[in-house]
N, C-alpha and C positions, 0 to 999 in steps of 0.2 A: 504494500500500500504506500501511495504516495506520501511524503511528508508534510504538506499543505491539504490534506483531507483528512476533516475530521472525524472520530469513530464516532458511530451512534449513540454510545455513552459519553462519548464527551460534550460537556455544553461551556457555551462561554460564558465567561462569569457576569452575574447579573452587575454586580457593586463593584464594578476595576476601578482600582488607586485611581484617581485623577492624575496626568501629566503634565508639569509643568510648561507654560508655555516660550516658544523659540525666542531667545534673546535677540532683538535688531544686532544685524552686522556693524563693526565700527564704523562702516561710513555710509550705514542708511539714515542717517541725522545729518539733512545738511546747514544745520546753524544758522538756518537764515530765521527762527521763531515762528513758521507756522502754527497753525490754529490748533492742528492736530498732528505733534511732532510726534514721529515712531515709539521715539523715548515714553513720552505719556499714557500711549497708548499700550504698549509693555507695560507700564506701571502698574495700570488699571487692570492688563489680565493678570498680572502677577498676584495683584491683590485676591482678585478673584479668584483664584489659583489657590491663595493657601486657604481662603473661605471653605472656600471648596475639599480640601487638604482634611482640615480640622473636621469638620462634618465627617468625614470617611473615617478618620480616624476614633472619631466617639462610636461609630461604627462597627469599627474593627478592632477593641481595643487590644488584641494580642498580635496584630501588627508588626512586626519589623522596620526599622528603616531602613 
């Protein structure tokens, strides 16, 4: 059996870790102060990110990091 096919008894997990998301490259910020610079916009999923994080993890409380 193929390695990318899943068995019948496998299912995927309902509740997956949330992933952090992709940090801007160093020169997707071109410093000119846009309304909605890449930076801010990182910030704001990052926040949400760890919201998101801590929920999972009252969730999961035997978890690993």
């Amino acid at each position: 059996m193929a390695a990318d096919v899943m068995s019948p008894d496998v299912l995927p997990d309902p509740d997956p870790r949330p992933q952090p998301p992709e940090a801007p490259g160093p020169n997707e910020c071109c410093g000119s102060g846009c309304p909605l610079c890449v930076l801010d916009l990182y910030a704001d999923e990052l926040a949400q990110y760890r919201q998101r994080l801590e929920a999972w993890k009252q969730r999961h409380p035997d978890a690993t990091e």
